[in-house]
The first five atom37 places (N, CA, C, CB, O) and aatype in JSON, in Angstrom:
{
  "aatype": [20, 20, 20, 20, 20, 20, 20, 20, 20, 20, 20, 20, 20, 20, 20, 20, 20, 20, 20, 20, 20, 20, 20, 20, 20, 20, 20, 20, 20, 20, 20, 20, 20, 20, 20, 20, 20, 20, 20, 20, 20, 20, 20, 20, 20, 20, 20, 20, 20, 20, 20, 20, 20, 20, 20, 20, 20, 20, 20, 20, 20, 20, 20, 20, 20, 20, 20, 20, 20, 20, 20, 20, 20, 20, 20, 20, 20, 20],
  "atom_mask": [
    [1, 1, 1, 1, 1],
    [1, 1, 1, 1, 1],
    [1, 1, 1, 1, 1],
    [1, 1, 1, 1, 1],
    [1, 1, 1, 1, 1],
    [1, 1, 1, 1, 1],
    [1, 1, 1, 1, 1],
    [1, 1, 1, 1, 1],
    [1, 1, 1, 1, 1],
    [1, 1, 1, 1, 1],
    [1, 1, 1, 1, 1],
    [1, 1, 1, 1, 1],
    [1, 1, 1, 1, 1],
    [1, 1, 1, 1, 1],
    [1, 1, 1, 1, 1],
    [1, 1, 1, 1, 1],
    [1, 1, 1, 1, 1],
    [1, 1, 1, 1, 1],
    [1, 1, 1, 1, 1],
    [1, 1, 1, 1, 1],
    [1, 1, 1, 1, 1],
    [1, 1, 1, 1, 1],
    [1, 1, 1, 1, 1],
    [1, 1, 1, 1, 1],
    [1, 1, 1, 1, 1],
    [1, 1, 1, 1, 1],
    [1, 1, 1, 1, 1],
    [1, 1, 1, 1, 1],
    [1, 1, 1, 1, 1],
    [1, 1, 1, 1, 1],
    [1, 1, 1, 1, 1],
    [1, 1, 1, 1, 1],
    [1, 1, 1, 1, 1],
    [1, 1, 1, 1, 1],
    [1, 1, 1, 1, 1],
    [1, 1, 1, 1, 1],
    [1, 1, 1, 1, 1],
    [1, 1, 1, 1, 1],
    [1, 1, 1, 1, 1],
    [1, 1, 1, 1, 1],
    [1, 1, 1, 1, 1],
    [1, 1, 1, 1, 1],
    [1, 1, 1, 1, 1],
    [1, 1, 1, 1, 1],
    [1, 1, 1, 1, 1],
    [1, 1, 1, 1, 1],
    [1, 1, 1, 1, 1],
    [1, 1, 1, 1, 1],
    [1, 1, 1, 1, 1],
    [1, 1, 1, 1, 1],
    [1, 1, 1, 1, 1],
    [1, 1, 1, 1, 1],
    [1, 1, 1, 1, 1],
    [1, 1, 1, 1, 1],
    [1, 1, 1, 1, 1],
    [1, 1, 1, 1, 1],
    [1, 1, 1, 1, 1],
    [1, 1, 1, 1, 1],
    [1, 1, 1, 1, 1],
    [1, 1, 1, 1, 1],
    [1, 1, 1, 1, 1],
    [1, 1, 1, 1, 1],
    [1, 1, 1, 1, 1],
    [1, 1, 1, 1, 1],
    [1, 1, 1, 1, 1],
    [1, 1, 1, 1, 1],
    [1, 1, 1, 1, 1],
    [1, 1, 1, 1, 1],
    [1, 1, 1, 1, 1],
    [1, 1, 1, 1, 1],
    [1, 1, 1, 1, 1],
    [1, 1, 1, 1, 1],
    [1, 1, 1, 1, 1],
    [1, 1, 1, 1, 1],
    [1, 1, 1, 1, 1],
    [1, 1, 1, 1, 1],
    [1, 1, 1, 1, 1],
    [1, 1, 1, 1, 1]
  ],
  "atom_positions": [
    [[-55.97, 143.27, -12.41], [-56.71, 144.3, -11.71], [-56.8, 145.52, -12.62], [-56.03, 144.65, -10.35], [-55.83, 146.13, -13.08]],
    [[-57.97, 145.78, -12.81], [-58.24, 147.23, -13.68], [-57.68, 148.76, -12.76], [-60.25, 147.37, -13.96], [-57.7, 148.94, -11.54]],
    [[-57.19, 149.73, -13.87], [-56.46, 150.93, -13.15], [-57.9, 151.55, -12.52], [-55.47, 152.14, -14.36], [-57.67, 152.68, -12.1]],
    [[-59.46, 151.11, -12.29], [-60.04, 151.93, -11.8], [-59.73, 151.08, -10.11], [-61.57, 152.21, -12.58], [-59.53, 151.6, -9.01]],
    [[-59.79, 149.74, -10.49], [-59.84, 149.14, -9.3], [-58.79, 149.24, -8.53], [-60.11, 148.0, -9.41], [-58.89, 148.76, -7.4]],
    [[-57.68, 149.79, -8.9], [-56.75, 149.82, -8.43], [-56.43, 151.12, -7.69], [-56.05, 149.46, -9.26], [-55.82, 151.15, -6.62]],
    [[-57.05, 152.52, -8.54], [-57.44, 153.67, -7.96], [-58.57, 153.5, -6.92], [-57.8, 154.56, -9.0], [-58.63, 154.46, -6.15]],
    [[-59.28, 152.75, -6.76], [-60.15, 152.47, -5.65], [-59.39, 152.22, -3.91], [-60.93, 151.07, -6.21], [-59.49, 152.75, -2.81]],
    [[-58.54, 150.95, -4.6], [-57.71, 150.41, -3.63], [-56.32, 152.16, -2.8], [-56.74, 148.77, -4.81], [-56.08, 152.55, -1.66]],
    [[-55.97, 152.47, -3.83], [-54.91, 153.84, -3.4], [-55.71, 154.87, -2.49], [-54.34, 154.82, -4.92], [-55.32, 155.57, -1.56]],
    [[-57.13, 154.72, -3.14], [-58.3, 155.85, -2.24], [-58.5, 155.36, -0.81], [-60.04, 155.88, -2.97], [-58.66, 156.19, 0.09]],
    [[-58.51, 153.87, -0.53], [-58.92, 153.31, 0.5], [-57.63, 153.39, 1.32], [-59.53, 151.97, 0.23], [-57.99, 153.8, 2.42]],
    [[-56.35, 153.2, 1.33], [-55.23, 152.92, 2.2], [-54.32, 154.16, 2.15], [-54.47, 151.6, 1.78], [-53.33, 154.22, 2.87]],
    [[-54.58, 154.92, 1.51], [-54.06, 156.25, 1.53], [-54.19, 157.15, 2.82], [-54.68, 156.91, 0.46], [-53.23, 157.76, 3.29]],
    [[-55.41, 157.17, 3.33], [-56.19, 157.98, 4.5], [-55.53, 157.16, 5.69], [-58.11, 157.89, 4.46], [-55.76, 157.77, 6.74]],
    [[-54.83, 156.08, 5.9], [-54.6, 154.97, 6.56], [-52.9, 155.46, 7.27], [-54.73, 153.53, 5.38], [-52.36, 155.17, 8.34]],
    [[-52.45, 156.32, 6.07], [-50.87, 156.27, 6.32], [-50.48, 157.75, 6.9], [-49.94, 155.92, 4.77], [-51.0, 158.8, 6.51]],
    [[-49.43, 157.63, 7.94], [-49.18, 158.8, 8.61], [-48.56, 160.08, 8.07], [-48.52, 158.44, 9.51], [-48.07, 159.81, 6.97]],
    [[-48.36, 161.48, 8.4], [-47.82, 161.75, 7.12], [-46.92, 162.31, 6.77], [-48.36, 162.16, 6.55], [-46.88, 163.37, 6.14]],
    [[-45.4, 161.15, 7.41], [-43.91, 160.7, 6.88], [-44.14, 159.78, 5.83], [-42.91, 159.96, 8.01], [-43.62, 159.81, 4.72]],
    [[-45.38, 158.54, 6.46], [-44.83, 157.68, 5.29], [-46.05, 157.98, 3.87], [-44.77, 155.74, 5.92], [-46.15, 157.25, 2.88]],
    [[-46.9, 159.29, 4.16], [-47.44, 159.59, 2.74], [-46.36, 160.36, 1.91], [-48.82, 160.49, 2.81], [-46.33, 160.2, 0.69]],
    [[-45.4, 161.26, 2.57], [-44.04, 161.78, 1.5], [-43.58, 160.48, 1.64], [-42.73, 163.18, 1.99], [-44.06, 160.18, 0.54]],
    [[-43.06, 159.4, 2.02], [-42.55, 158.92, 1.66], [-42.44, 158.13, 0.0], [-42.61, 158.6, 2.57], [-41.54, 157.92, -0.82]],
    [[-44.3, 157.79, 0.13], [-44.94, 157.39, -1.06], [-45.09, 158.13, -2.0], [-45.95, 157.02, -0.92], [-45.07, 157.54, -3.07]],
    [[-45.26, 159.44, -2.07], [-44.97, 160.59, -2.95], [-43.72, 160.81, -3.28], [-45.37, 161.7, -2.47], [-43.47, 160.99, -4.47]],
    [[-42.63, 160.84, -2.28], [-41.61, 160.93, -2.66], [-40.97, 159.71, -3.72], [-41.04, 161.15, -1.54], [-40.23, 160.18, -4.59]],
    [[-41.12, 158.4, -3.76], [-40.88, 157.47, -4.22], [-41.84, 157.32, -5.41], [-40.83, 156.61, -3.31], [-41.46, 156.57, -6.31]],
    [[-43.5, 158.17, -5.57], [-43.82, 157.87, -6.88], [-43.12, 159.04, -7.8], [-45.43, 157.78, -7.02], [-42.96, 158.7, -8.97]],
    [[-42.73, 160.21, -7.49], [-42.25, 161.22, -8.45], [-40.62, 160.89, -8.41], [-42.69, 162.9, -7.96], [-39.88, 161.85, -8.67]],
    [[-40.08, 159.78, -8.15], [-38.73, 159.72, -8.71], [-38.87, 158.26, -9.47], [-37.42, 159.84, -7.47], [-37.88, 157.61, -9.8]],
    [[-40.59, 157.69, -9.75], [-40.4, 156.71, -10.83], [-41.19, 157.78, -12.07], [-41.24, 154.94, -10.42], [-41.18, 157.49, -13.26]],
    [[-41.65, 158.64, -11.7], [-42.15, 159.64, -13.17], [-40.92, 160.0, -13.58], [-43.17, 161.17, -12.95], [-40.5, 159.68, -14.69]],
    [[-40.07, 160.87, -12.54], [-38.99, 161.31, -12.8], [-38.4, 160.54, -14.01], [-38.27, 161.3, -11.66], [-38.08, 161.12, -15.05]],
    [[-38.23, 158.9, -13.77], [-37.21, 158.2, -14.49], [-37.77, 157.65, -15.52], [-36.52, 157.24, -13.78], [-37.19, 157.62, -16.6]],
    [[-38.89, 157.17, -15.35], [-39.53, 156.58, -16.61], [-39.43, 157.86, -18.15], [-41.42, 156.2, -16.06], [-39.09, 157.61, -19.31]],
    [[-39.91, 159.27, -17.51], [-39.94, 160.17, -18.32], [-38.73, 160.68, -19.02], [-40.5, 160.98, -17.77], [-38.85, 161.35, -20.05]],
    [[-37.39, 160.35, -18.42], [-36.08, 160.56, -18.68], [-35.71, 159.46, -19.46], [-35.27, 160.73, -17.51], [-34.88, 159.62, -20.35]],
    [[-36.17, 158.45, -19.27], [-35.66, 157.12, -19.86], [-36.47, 156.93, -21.25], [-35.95, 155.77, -18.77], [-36.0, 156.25, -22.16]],
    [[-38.21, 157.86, -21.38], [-38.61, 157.05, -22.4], [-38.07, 157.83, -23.81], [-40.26, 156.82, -22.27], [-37.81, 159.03, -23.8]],
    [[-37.94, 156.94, -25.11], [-37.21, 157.38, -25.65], [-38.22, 158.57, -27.0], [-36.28, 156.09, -26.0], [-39.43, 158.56, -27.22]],
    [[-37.15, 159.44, -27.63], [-37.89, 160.57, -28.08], [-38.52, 160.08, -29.45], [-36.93, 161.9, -28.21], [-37.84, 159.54, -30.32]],
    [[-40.01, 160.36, -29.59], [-40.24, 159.97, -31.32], [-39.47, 160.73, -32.35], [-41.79, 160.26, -31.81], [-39.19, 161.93, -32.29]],
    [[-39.11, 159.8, -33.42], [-38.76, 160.93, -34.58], [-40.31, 160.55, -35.88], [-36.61, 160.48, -35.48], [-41.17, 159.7, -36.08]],
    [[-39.83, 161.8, -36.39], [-40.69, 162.07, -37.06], [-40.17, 161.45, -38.29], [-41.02, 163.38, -37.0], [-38.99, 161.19, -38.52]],
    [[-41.69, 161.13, -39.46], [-41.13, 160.17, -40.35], [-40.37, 160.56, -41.19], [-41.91, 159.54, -40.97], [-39.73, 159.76, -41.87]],
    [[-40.25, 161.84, -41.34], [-39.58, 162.87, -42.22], [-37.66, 162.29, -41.57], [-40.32, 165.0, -41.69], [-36.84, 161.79, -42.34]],
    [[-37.45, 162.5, -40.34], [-36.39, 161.94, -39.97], [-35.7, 160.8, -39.77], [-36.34, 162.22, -39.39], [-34.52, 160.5, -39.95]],
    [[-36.95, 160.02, -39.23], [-36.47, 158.53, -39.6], [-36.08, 157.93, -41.23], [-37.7, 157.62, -39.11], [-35.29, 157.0, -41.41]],
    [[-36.9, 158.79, -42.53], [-36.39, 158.37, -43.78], [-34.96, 159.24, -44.07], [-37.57, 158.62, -44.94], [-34.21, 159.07, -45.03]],
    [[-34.86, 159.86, -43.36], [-33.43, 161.19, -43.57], [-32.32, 160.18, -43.19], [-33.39, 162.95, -42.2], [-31.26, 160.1, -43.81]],
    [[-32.76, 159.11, -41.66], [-31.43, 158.51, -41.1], [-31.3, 156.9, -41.3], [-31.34, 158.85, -39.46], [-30.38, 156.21, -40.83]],
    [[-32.72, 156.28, -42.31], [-32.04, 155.39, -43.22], [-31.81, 155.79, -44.55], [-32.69, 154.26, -43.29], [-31.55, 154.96, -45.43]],
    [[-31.89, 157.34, -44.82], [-30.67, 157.17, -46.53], [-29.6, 157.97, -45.93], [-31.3, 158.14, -48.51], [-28.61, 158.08, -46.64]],
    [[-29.57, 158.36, -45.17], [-28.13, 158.34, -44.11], [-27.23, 157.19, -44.32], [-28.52, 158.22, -42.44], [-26.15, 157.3, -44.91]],
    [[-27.65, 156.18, -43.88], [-27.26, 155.16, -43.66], [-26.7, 154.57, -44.79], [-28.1, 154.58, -43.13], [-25.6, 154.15, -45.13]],
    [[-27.81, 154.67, -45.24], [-27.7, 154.2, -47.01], [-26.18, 154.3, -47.59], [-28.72, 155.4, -48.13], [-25.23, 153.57, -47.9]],
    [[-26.68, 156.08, -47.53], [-25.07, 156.2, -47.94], [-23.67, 156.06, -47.54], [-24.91, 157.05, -48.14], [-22.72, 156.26, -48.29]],
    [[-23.62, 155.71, -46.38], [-22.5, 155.24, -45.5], [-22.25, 153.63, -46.1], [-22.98, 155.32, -43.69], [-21.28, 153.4, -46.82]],
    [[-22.96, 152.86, -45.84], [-22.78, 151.82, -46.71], [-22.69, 151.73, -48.22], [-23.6, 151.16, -46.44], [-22.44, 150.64, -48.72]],
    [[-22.85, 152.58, -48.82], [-22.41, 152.77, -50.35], [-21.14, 153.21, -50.16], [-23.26, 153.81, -51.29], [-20.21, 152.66, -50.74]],
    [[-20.98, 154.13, -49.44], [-19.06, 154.77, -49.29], [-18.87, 153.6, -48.64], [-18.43, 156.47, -48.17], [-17.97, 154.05, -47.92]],
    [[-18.94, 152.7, -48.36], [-18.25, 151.37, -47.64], [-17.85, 151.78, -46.17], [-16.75, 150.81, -48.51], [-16.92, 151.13, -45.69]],
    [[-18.28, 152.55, -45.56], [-18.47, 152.49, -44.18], [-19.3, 151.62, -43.21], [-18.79, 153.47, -43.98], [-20.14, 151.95, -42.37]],
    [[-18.79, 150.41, -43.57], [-19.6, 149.26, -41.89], [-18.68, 148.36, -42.3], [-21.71, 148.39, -41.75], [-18.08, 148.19, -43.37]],
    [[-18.68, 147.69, -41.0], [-18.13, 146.43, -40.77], [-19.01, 144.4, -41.04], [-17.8, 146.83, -39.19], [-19.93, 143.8, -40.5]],
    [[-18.14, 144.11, -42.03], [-18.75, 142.77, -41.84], [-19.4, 141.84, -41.03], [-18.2, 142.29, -41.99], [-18.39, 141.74, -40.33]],
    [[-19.88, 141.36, -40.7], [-20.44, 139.78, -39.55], [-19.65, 140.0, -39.0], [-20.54, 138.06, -39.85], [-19.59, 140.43, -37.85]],
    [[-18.48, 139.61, -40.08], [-17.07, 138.68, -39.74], [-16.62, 139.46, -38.66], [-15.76, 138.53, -41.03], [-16.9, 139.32, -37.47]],
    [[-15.73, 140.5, -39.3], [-15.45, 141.75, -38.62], [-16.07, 141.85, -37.33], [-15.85, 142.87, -39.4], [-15.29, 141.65, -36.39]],
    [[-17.6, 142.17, -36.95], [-18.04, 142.63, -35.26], [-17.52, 141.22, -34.87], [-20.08, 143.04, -34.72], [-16.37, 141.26, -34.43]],
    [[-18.21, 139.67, -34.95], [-17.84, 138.89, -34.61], [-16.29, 139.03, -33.64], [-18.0, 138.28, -35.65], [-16.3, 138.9, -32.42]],
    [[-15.22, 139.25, -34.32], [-13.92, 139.7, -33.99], [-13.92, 140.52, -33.0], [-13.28, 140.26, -34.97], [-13.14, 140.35, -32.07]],
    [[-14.92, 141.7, -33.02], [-14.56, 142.57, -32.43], [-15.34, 142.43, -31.0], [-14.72, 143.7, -33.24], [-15.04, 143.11, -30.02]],
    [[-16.46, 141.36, -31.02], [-17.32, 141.06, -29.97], [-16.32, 140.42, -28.58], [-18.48, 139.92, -30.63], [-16.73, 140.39, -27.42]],
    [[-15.27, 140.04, -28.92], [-14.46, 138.98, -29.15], [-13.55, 139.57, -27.5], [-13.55, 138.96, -31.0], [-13.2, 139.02, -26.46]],
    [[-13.48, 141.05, -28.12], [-12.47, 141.77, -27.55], [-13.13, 142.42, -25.75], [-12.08, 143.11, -28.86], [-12.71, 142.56, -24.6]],
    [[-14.28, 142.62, -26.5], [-14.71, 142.73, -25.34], [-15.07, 142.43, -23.72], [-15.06, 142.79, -25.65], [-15.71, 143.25, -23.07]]
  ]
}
């Protein structure tokens, strides 16, 4: 179903509902904006994303990570 046809359909059954259960429907669509917008995650910019793989970089040159082997083990524990 296309979002016009679907805005067609919200225009038609909207006028239909009393109006507890139109907050109700309002109330229930602004706590999925609410969450979707909280949940979606933030862009980084490419400037930062190359900053936090030679970040990285260098953590694994100082020998900071763990082997396969190692998480394997540690998956283990959990």
């Amino acid at each position: 179903m296309t979002a016009k046809a679907i805005d067609n359909q919200l225009n038609k059954y909207w006028p239909l509902l009393e109006k507890e259960e139109k907050q109700s429907m309002l109330t229930f669509m602004k706590s999925i904006l609410k969450f979707k917008t909280a949940a979606a995650p933030q862009r980084l910019s490419i400037e930062q994303y190359n900053k936090e793989i030679d970040d990285a970089m260098e953590r694994v040159k100082a020998g900071e990570f763990y082997s396969h082997e190692e998480v394997v083990e540690m998956s283990k524990k959990w």
